[in-house]
N, C-alpha and C positions, 0 to 999 in steps of 0.2 A: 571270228577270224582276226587275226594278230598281222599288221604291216610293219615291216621290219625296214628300217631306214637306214644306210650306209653312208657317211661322211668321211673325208680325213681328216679334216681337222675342226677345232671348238667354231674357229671362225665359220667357217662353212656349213656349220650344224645350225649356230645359235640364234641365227636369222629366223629360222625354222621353227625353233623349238619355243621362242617368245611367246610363238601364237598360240600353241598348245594348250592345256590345262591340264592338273593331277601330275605334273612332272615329278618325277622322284629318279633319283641317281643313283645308282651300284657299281661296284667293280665286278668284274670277272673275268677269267683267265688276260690278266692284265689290262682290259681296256674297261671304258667309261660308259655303260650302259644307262638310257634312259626311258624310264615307262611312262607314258604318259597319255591321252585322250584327245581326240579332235574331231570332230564332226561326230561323236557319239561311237568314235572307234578305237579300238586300243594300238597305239603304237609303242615299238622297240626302236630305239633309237641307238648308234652304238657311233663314236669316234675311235675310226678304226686306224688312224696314220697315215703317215706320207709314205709311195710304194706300196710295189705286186704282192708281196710274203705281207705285208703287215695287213692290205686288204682281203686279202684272203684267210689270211687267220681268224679275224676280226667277223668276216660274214659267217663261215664255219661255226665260232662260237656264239654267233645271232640264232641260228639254226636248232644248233642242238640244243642253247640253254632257256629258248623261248616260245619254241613251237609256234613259230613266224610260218606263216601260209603266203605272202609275197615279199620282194625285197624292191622300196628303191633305190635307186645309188645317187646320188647327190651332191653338186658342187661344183669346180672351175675345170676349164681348160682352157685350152691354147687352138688358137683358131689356125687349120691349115690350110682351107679352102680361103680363096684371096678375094669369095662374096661376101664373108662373114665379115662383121663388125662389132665392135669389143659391145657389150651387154648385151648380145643375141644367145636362144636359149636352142644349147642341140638338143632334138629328144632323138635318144639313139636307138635305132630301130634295128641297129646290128656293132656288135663291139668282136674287136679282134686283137690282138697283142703284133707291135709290128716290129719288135723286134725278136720275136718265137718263129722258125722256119716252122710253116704249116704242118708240114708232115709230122712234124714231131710229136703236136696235137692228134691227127690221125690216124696214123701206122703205129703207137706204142701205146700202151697200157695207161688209160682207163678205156682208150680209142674214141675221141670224138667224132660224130658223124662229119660235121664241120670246122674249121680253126677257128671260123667266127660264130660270136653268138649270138642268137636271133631274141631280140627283148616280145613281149607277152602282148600279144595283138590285142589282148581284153585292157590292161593299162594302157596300151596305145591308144585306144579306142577312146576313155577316158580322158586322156590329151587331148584327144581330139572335140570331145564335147565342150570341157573345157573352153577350146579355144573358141569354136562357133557361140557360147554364149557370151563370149569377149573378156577378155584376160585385162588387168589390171596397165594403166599407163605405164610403157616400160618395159612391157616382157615382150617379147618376139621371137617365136619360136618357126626352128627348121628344121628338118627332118634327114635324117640320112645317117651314115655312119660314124663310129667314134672308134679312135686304135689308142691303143697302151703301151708304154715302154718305161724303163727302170731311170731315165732321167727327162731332166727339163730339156726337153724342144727348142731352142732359139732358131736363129735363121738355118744354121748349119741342120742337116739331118733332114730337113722339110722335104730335099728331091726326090731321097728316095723312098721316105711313106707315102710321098705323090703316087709317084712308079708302081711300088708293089699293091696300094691299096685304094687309093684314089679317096681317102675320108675327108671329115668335116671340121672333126678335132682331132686334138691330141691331148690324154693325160697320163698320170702314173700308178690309177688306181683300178678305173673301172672293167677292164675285158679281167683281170684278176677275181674281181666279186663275180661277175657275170658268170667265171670258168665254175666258181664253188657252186652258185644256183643251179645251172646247166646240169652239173654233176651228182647234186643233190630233187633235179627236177623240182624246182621252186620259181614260181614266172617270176621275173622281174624286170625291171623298166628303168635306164639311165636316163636324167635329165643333168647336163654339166653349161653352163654360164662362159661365155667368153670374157677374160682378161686382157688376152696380147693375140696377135694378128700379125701377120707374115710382114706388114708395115712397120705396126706399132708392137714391136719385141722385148725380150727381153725381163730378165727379175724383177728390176725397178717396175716398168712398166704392170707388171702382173703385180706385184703390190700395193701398187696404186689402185687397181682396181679392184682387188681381193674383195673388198668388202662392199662395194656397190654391186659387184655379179653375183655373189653370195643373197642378198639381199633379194634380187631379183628371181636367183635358181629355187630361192626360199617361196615366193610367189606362186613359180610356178607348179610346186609338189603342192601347193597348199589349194591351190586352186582344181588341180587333179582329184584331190583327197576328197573333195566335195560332189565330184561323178561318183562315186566308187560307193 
């Protein structure tokens, strides 16, 4: 069985991929594929880009070119619940895109049952061992939902994915991979890292943190990968 790992970027990957062993890197349909081993299992590893179209493309060609049996998604977000605190881990238990009108999802052609999408109870499950056998200084994980849209989140925007969705984060990739798994029936499981917080906002601020929530969100797949 082949795990298929989604990033958008190197920074967000390479936390990840240190631990690894047997790493070897390919192109294919334009993105950076990497194969490699970990706890005696094979993973696909793919830096898929910032944004919905390139995260999506990028899972697709995870899919077809690897014969990946789960996906996880991995990396930062932006914290909208005002409990959350910058290096807190969502494991998202449902993703939805919050700036896509629901129906659009339901009423047209592929016709989702749902607009959101429910991540794989068997990986959750996994989190969850995980965590009861105690995760590493540093990670802290919460549970609940993650929404998607085509820009960065700062203060402005917050009231109304409050309103329509009531989530935990916000990013620009994950309910996009989530949509290709779903549509492909492949389970998959988001874990995303807080940077910035409805307090502490903003580019700077998410850069600053980039690489310390990376580092952590890297932890926590790593730590999963070892239930499985």
């Amino acid at each position: 069985m082949k795990t298929g790992i989604v990033a958008p970027s190197r920074q967000e990957l390479e936390p990840f991929l240190k631990r690894c062993e047997n790493v070897e890197a390919t192109k294919r349909s334009g993105f950076e594929f990497f194969t490699a081993t970990l706890f005696d299992k094979e993973l696909v590893c793919v830096i898929c880009g910032i944004c919905k179209t390139n995260a999506a493309c990028a899972t697709q060609a995870l899919l077809d070119g690897f014969d990946v049996s789960r996906v996880f998604l991995l990396g930062v977000c932006g914290a909208i619940s005002p409990s959350l605190k910058i290096k807190d881990t969502i494991v998202c238990t449902s993703v939805a895109h919050h700036d896509v009108e629901q129906s659009i999802l339901t009423q047209n052609e592929p016709r989702f049952a749902s607009a959101a999408f429910e991540c794989d109870k068997t990986l959750l499950n996994a989190v969850q061992r995980a965590e009861l056998n105690g995760l590493p200084y540093g990670v802290k994980l919460v549970y609940g939902k993650e929404v998607t849209g085509e820009s960065f989140v700062d203060r402005e925007g917050r009231e109304q994915i409050v309103a329509a969705h009531s989530p935990l984060g916000v990013d620009m990739e994950t309910a996009a991979a989530a949509q290709v798994c779903a549509l492909n029936r492949v389970p998959f499981l988001a874990l995303r890292t807080v940077t910035d917080t409805p307090f502490e906002s903003g580019l700077e601020v998410f850069g600053k943190n980039l690489a310390s929530a990376s580092e952590i969100c890297a932890l926590a797949l790593y730590e999963t990968l070892k239930q499985l």
